[in-house]
Residue, then its C-alpha position, 0 to 999 in steps of 0.5 A: x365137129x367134136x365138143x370137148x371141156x374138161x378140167x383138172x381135180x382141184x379146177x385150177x386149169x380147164x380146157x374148152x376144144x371143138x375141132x376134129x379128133x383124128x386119133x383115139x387111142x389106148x397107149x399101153x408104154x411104160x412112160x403113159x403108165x408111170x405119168x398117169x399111174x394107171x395101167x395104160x392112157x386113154x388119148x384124144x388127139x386134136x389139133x393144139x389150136x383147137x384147145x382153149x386152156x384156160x390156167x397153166x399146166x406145169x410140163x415135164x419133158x422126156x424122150x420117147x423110146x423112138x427119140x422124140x421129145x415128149x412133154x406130159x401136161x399137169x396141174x401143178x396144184x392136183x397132179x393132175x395130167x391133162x395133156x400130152x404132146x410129142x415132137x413128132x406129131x407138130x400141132x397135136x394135142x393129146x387129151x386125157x380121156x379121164x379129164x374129159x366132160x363128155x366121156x361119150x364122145x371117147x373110143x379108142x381105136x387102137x391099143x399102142x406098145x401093147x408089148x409093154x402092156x401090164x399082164x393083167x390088162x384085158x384089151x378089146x380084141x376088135x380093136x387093131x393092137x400094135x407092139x409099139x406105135x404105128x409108122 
């Protein structure tokens, strides 16, 4: 059983988490780049029921290059991005790993759309890489 708190820039919206975390990973899509303006996401995923938000996030939705919904979560207040969500994967939750207290309890365990990687990126060659999301 995982732990996890965490907040925004300005602390207007603040989660507390405790549940399993099945999927750690390093999304490399140019969607996570631009929503995060950083060279890739680093996610938690966890069951949306097991995270407590306390304030509201503003959400932006659009569709993935497979055609599922996704719907990025921020403080309206910082920008900051908190969460993300996608149609496909009902129930789940994605937390950003750099919004997260207990930065110990994050590592990846994949790289996804590595097709799509920034040139500059290194990636840790131990961990499974794929060209866009796994099946």
């Amino acid at each position: 059983m995982t732990k996890l708190t965490g907040e925004c820039l300005c602390g207007a919206i603040s989660f507390e988490a405790e549940g399993e975390v099945p999927v750690m990973a390093n999304c490399h899509c140019t969607a996570c780049r631009q929503s995060t303006g950083s060279a890739y996401a680093s996610l938690m995923f966890m069951k949306q029921d097991d995270v407590k938000i306390t304030g509201t996030p503003k959400t932006y939705q659009h569709k993935s290059d497979a055609g599922t919904v996704m719907t990025k979560h921020f403080c309206e207040n910082c920008g900051t991005p908190l969460f993300t969500q996608n149609s496909a994967r009902e129930g789940m939750l994605g937390l950003r790993a750099g919004v997260i207290n207990e930065q110990q309890e994050f590592t990846p365990k994949v790289n996804v759309y590595v097709s799509s990687k920034l040139d500059s990126t290194v990636l840790d060659e131990a961990l499974p890489a794929f060209e866009k999301m796994p099946g």
